[in-house]
Jmol script that loads the backbone (N, CA, C; Angstrom):
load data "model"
ATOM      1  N   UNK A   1     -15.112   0.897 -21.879  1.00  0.00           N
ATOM      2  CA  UNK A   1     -13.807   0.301 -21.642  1.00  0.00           C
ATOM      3  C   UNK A   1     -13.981  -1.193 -21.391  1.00  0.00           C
ATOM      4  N   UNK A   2     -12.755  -1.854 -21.609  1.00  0.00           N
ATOM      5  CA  UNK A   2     -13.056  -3.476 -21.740  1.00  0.00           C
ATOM      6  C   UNK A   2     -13.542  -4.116 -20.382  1.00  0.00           C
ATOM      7  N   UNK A   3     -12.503  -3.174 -19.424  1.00  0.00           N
ATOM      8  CA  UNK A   3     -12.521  -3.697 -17.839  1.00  0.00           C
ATOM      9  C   UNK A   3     -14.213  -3.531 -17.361  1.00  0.00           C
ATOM     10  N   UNK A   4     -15.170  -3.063 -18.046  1.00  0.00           N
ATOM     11  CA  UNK A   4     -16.169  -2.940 -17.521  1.00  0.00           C
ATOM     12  C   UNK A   4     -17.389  -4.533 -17.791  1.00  0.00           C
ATOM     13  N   UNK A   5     -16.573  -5.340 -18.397  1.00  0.00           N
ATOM     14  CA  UNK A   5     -17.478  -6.790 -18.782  1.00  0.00           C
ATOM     15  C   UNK A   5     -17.134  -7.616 -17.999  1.00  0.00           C
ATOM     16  N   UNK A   6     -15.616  -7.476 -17.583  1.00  0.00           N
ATOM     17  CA  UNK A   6     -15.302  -8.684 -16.869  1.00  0.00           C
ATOM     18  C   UNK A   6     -15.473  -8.623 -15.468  1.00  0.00           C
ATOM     19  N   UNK A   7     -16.409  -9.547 -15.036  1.00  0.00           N
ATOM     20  CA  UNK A   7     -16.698  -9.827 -13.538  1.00  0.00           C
ATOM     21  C   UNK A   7     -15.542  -9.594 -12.633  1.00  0.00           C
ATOM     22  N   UNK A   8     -14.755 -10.651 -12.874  1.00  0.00           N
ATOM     23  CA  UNK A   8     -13.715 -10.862 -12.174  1.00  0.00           C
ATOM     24  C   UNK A   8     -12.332  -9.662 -12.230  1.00  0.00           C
ATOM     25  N   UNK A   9     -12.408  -9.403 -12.878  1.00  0.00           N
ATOM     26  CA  UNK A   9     -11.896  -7.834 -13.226  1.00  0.00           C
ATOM     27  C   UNK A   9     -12.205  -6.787 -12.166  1.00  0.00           C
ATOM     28  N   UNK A  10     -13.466  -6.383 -12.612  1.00  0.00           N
ATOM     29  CA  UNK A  10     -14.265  -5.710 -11.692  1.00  0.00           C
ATOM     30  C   UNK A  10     -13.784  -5.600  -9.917  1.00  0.00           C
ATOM     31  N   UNK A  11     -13.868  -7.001  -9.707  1.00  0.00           N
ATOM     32  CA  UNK A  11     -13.810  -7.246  -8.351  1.00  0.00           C
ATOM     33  C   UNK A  11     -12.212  -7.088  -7.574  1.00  0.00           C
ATOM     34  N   UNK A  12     -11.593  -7.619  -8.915  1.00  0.00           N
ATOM     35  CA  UNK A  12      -9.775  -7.016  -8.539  1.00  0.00           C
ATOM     36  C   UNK A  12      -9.823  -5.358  -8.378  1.00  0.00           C
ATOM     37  N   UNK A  13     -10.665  -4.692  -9.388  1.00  0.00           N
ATOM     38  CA  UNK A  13     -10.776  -3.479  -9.031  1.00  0.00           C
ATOM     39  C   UNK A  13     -10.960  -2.675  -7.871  1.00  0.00           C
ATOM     40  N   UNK A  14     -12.147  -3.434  -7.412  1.00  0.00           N
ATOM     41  CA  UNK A  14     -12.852  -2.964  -5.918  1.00  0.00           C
ATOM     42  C   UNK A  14     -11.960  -3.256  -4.788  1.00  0.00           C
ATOM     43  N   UNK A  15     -11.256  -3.940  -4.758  1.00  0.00           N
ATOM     44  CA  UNK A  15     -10.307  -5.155  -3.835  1.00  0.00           C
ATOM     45  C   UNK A  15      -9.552  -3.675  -4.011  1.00  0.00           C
ATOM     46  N   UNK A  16      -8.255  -3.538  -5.096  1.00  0.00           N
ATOM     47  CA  UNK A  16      -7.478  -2.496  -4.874  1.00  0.00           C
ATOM     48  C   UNK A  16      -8.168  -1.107  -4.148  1.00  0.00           C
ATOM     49  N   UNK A  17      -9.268  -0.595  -4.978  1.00  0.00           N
ATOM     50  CA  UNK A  17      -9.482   0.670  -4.792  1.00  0.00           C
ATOM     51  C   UNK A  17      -9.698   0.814  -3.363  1.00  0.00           C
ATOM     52  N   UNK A  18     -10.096   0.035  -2.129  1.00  0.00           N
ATOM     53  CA  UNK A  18     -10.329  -0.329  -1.374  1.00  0.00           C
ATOM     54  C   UNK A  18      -9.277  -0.095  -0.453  1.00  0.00           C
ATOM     55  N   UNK A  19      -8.193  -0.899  -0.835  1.00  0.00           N
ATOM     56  CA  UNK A  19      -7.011  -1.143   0.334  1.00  0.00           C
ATOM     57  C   UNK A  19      -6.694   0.029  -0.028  1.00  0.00           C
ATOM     58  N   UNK A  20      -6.100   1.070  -1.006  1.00  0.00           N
ATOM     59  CA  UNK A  20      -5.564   2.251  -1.252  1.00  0.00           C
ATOM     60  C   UNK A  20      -6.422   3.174  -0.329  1.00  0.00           C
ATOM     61  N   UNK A  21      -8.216   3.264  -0.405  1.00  0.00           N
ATOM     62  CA  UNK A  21      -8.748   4.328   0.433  1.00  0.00           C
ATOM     63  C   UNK A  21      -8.481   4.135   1.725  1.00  0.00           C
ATOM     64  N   UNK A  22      -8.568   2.649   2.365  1.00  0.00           N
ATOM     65  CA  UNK A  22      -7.624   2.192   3.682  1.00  0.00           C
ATOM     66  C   UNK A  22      -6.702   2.762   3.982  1.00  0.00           C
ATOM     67  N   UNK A  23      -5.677   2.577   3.214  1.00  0.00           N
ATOM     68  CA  UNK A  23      -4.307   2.819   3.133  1.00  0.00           C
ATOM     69  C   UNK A  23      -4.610   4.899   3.348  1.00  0.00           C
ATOM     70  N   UNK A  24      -4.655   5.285   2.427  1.00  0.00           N
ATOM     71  CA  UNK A  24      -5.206   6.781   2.709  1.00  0.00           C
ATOM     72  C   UNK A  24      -5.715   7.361   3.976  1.00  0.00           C
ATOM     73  N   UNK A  25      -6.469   6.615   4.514  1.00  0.00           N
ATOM     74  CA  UNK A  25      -7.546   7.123   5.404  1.00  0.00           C
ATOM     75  C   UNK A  25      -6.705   6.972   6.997  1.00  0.00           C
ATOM     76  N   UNK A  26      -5.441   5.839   6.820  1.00  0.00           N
ATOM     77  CA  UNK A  26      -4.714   5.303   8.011  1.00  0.00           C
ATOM     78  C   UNK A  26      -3.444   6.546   8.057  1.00  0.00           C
ATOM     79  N   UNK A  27      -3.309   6.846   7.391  1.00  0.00           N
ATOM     80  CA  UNK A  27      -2.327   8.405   6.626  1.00  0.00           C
ATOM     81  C   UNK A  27      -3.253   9.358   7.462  1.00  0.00           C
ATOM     82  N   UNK A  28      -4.028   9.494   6.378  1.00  0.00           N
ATOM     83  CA  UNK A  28      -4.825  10.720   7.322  1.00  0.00           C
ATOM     84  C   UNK A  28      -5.228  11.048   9.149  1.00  0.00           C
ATOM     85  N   UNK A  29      -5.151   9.470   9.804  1.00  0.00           N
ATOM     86  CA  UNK A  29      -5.409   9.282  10.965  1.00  0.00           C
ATOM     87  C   UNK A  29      -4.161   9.909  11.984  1.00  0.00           C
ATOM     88  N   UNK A  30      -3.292   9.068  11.299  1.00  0.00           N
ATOM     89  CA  UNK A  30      -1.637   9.311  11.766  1.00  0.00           C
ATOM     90  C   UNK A  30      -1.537  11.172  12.062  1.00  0.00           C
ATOM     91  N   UNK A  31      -2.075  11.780  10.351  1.00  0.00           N
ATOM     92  CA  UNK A  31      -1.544  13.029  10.303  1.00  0.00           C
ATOM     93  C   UNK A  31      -2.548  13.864  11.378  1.00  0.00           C
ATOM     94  N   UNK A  32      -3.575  13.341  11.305  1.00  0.00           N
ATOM     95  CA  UNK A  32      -4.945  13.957  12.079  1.00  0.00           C
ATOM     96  C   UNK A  32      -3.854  14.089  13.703  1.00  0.00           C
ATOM     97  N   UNK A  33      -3.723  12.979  14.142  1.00  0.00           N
ATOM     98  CA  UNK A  33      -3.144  12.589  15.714  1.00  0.00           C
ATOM     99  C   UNK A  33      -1.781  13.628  16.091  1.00  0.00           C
ATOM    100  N   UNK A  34      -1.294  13.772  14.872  1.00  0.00           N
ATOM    101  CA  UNK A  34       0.147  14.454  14.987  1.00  0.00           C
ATOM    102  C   UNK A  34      -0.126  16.024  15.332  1.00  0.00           C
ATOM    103  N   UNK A  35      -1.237  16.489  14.406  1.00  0.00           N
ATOM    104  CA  UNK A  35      -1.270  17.983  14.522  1.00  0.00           C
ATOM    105  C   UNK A  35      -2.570  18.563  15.482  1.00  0.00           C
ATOM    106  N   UNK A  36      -3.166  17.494  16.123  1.00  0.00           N
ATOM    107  CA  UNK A  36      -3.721  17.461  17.690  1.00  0.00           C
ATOM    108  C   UNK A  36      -2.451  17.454  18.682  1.00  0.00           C
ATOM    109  N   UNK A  37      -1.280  17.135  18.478  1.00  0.00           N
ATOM    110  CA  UNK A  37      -0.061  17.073  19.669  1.00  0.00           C
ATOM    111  C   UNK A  37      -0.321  15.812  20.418  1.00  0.00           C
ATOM    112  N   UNK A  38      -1.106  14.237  19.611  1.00  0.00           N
ATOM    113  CA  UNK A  38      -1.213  13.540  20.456  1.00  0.00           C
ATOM    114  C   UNK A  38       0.024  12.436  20.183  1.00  0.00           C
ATOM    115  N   UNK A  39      -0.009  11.599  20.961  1.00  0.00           N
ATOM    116  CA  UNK A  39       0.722  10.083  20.017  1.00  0.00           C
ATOM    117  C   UNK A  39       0.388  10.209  19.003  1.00  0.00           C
ATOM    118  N   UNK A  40       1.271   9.573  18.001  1.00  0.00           N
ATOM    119  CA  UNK A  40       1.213   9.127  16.799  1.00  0.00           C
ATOM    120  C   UNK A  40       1.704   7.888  16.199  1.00  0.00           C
ATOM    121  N   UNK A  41       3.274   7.754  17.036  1.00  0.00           N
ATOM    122  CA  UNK A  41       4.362   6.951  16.446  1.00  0.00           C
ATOM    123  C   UNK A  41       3.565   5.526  15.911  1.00  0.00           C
ATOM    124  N   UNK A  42       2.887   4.736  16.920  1.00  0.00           N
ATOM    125  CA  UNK A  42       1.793   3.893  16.440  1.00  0.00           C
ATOM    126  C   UNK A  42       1.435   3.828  15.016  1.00  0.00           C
ATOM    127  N   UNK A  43       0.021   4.872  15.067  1.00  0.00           N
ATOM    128  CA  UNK A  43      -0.613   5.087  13.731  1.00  0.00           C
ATOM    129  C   UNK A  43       0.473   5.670  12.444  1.00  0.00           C
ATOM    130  N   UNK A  44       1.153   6.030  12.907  1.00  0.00           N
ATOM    131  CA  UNK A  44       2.162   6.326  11.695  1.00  0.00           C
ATOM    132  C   UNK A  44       3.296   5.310  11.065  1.00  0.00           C
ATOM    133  N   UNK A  45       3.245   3.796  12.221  1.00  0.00           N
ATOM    134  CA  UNK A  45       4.026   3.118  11.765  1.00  0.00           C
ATOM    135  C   UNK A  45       2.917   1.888  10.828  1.00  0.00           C
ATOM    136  N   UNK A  46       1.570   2.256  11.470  1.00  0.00           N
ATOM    137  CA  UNK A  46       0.865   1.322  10.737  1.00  0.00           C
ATOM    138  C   UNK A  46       0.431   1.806   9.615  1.00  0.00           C
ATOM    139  N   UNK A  47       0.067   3.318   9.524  1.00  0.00           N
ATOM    140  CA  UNK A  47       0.392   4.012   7.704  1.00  0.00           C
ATOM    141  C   UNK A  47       1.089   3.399   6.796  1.00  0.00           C
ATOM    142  N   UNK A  48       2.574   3.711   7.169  1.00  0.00           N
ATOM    143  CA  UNK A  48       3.987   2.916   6.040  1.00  0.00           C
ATOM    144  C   UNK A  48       3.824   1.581   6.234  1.00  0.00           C
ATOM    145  N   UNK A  49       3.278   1.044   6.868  1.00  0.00           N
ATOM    146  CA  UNK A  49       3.562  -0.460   6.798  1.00  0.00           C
ATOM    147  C   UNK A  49       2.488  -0.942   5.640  1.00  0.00           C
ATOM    148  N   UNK A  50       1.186  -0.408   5.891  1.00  0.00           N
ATOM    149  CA  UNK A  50       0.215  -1.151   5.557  1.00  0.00           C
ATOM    150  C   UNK A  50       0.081  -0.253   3.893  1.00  0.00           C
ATOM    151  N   UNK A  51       0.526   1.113   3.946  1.00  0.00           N
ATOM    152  CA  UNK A  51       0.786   1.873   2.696  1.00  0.00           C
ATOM    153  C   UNK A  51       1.857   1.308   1.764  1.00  0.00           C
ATOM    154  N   UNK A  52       2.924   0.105   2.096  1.00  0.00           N
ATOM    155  CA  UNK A  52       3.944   0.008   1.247  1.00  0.00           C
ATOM    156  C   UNK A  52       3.314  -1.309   0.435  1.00  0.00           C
ATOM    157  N   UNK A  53       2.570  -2.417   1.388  1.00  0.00           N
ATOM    158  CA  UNK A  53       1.818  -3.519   1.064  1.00  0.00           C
ATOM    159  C   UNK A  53       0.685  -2.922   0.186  1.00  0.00           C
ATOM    160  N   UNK A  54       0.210  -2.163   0.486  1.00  0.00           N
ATOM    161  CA  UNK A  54      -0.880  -1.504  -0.982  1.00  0.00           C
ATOM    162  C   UNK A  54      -0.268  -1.372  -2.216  1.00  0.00           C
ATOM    163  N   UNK A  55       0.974  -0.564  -2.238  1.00  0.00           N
ATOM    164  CA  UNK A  55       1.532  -0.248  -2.839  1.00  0.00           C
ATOM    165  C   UNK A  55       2.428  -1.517  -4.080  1.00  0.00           C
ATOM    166  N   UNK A  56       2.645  -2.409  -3.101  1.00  0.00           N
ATOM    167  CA  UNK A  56       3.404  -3.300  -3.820  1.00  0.00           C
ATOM    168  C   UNK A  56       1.516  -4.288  -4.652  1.00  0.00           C
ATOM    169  N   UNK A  57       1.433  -4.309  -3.325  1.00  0.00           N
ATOM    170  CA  UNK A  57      -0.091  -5.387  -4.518  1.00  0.00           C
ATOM    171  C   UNK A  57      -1.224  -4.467  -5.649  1.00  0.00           C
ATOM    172  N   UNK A  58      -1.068  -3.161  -5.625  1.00  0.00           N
ATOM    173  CA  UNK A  58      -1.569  -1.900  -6.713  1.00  0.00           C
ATOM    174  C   UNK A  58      -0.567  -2.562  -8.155  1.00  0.00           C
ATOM    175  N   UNK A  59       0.773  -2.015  -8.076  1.00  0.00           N
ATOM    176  CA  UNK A  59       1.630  -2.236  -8.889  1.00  0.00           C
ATOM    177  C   UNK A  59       1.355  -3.445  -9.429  1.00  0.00           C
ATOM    178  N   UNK A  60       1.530  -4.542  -8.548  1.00  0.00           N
ATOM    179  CA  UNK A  60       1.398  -6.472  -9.287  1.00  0.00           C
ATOM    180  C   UNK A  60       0.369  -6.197  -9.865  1.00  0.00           C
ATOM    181  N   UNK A  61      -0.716  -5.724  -9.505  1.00  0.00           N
ATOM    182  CA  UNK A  61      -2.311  -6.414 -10.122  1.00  0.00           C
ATOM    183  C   UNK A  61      -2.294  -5.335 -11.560  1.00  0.00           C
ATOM    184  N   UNK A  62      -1.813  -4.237 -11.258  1.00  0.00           N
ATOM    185  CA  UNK A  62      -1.674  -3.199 -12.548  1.00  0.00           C
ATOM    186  C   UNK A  62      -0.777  -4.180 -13.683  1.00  0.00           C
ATOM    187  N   UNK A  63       0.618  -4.708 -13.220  1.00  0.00           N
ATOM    188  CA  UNK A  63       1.387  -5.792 -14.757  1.00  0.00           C
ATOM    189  C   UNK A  63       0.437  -6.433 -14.935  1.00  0.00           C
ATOM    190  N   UNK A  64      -0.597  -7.296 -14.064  1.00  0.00           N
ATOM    191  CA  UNK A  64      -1.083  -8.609 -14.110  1.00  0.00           C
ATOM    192  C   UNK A  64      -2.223  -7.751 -15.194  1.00  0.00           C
ATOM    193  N   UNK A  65      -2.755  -6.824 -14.968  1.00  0.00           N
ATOM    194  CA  UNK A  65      -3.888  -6.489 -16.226  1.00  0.00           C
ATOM    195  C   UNK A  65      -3.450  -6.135 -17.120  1.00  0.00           C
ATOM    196  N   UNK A  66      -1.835  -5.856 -17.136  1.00  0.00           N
ATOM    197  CA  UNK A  66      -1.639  -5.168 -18.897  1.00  0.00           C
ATOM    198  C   UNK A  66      -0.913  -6.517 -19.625  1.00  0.00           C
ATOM    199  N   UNK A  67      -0.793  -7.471 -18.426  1.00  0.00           N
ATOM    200  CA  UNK A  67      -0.288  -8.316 -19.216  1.00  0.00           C
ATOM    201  C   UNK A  67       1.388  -8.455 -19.307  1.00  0.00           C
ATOM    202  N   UNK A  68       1.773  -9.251 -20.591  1.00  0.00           N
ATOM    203  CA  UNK A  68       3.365  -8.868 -20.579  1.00  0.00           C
ATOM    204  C   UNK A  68       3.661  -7.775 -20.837  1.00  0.00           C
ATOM    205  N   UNK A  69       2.877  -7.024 -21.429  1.00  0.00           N
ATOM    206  CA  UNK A  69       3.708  -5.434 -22.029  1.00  0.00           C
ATOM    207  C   UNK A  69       3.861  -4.934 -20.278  1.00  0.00           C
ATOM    208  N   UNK A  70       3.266  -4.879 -19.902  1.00  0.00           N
ATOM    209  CA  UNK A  70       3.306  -4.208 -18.279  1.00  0.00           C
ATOM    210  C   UNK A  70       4.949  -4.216 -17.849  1.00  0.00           C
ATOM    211  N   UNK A  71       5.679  -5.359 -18.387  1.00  0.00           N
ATOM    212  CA  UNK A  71       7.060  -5.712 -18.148  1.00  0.00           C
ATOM    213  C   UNK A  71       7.973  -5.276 -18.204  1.00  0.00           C
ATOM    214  N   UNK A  72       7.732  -4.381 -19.815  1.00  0.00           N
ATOM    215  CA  UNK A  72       8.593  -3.523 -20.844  1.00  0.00           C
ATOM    216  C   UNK A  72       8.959  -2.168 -19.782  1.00  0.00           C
ATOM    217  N   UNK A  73       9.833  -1.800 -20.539  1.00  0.00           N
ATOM    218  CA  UNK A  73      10.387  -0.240 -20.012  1.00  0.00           C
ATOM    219  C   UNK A  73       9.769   0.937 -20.708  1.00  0.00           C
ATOM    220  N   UNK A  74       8.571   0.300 -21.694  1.00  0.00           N
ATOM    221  CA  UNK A  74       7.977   1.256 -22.114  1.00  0.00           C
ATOM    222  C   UNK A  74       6.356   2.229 -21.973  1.00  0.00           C
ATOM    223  N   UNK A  75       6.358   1.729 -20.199  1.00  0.00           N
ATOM    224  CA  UNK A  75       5.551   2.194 -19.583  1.00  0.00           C
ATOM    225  C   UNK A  75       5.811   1.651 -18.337  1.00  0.00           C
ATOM    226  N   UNK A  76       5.849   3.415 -17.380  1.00  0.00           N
ATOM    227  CA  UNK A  76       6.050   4.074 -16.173  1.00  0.00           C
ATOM    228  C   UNK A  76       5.825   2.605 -15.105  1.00  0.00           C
ATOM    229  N   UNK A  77       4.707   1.850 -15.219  1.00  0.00           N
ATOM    230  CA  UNK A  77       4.375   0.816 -13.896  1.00  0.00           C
ATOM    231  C   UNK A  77       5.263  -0.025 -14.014  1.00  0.00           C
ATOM    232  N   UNK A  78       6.585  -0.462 -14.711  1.00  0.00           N
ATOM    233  CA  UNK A  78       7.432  -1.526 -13.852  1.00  0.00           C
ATOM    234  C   UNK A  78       8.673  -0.579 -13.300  1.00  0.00           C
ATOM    235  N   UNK A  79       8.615   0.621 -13.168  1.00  0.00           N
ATOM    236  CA  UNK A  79       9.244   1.350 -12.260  1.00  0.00           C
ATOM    237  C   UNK A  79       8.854   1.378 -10.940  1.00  0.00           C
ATOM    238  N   UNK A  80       7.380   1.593 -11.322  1.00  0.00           N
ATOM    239  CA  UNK A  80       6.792   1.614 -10.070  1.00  0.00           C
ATOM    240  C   UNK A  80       6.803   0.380  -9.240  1.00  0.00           C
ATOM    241  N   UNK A  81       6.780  -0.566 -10.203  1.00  0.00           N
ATOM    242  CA  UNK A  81       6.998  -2.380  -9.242  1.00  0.00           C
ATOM    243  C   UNK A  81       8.178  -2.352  -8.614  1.00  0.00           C
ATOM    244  N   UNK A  82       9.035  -1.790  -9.578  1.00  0.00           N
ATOM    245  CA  UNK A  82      10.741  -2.563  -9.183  1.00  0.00           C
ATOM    246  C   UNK A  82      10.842  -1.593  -7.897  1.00  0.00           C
ATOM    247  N   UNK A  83      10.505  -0.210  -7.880  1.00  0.00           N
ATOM    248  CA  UNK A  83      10.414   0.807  -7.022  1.00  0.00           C
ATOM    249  C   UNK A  83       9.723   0.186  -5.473  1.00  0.00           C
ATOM    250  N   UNK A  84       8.643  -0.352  -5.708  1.00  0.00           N
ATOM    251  CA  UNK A  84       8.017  -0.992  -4.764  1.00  0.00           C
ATOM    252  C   UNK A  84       8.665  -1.906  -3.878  1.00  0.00           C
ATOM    253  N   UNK A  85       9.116  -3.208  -4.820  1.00  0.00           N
ATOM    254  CA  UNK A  85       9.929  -4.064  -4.387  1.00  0.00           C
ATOM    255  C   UNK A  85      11.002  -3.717  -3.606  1.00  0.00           C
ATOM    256  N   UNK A  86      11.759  -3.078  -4.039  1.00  0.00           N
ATOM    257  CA  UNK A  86      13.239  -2.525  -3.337  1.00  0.00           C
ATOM    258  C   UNK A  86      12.725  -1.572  -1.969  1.00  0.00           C
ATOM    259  N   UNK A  87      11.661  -1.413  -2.208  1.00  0.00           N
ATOM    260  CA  UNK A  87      11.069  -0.724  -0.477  1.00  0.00           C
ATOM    261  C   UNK A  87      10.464  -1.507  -0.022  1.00  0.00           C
ATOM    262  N   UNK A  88      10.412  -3.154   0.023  1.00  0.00           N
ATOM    263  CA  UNK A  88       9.721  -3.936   1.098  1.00  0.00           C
ATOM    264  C   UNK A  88      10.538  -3.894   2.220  1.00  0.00           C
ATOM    265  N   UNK A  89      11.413  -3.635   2.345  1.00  0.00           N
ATOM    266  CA  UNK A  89      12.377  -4.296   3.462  1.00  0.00           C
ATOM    267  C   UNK A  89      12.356  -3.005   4.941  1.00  0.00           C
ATOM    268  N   UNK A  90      10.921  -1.888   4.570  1.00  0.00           N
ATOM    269  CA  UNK A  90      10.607  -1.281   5.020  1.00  0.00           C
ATOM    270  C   UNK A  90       9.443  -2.187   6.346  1.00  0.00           C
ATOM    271  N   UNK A  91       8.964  -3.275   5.334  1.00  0.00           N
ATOM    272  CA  UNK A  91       7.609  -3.456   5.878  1.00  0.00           C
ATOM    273  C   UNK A  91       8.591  -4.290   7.133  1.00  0.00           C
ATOM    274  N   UNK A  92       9.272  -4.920   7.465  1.00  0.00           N
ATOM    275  CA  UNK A  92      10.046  -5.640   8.675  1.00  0.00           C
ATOM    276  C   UNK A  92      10.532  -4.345   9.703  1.00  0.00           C
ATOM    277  N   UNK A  93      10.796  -3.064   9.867  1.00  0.00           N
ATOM    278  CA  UNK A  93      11.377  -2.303  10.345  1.00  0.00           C
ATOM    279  C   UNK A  93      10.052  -1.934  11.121  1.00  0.00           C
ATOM    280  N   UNK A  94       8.813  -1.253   9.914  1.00  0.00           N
ATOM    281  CA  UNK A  94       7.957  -0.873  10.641  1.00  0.00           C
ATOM    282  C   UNK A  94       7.129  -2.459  11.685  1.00  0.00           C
ATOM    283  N   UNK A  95       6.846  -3.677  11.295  1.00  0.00           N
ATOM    284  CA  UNK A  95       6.580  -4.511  11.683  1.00  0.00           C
ATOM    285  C   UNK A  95       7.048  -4.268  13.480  1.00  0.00           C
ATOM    286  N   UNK A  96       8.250  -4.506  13.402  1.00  0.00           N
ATOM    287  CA  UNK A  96       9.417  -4.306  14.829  1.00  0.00           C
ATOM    288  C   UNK A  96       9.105  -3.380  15.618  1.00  0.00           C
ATOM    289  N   UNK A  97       8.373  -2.029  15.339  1.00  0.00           N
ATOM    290  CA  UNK A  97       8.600  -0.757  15.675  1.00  0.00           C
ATOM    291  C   UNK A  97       6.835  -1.105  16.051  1.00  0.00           C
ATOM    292  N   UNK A  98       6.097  -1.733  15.528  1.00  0.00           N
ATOM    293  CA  UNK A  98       4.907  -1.496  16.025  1.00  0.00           C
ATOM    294  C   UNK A  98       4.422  -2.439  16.948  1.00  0.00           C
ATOM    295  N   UNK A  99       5.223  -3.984  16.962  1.00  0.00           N
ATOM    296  CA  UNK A  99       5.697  -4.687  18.092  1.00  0.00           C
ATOM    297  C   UNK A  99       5.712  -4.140  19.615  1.00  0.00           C
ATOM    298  N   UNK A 100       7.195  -2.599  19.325  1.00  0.00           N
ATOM    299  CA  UNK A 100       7.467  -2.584  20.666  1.00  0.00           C
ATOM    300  C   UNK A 100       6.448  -1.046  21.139  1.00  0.00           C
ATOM    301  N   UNK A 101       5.379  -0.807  19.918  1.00  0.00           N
ATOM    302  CA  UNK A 101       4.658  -0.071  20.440  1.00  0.00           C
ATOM    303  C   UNK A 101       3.497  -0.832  21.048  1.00  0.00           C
ATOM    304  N   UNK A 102       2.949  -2.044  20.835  1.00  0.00           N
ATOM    305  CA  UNK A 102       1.981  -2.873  21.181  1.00  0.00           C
ATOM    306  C   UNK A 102       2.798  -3.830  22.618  1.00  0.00           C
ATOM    307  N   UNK A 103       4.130  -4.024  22.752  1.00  0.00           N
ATOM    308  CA  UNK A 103       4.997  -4.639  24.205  1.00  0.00           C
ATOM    309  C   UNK A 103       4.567  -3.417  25.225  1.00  0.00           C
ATOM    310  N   UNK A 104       5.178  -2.087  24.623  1.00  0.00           N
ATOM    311  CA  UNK A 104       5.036  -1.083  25.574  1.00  0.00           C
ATOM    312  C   UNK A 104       3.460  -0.900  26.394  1.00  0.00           C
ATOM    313  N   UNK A 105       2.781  -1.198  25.522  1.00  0.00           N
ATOM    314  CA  UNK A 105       1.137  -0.611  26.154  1.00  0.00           C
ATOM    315  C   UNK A 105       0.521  -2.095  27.297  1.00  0.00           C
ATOM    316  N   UNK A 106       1.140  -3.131  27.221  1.00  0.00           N
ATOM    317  CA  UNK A 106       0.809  -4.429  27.984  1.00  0.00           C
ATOM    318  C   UNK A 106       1.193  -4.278  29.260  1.00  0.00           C
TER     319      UNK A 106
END
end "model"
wireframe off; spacefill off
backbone 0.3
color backbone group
C-alpha cells in the first residue's frame, strides 16, 4: 500500500492510532469504575470529552489523506466529519462538568 513509503504519513498514522487506543482505554476505565459501584461521573466525562476530540481529528486527517475526493458524498467519511462537527458543542458541556468535578475535590 502507498501509505507504507511515506515517512510522514506513517507518523500521522501512529499519532491517530494512538489517541483512539487512549481514547478507548479512558472508556474502558470509566466502564471498569461504574460496574465496581465506584465514582465514575469524572472518568466518564473525560471519556466523551477526550473521545469526541479523537473523533473529530480521526475524521480531518482521514479527508486530509484522501484528499479532495474525501469531500464528495461519495464516500461514508464526510458524514462522519460533518457528524463529528455538529457534536463539538459536546466538548464545552463535558469541559464544565469536569471543572465542577475537579472544584468539588479542592
Amino acid at each position: 500500500m502507498f501509505y507504507n513509503v511515506f515517512q510522514a504519513m506513517q507518523h500521522q498514522i501512529a499519532h491517530v492510532a494512538t489517541q483512539i487506543e487512549a481514547a478507548r482505554l479512558l472508556t474502558y476505565n470509566a466502564a471498569r469504575l461504574k460496574e465496581a459501584g465506584r465514582p465514575f461521573i469524572k472518568e466518564a466525562c473525560m471519556a466523551k470529552y477526550f473521545t469526541s476530540e479523537v473523533a473529530t481529528l480521526t475524521t480531518s486527517k482521514c479527508i486530509e489523506w484522501m484528499g479532495g475526493v474525501g469531500f464528495t458524498k461519495d464516500y461514508p467519511i464526510e458524514k462522519y466529519y460533518r457528524d463529528c462537527k455538529i457534536g463539538t458543542f459536546l466538548w464545552l458541556v463535558q469541559k464544565l462538568v469536569l471543572c465542577c468535578c475537579y472544584a468539588t475535590q479542592g
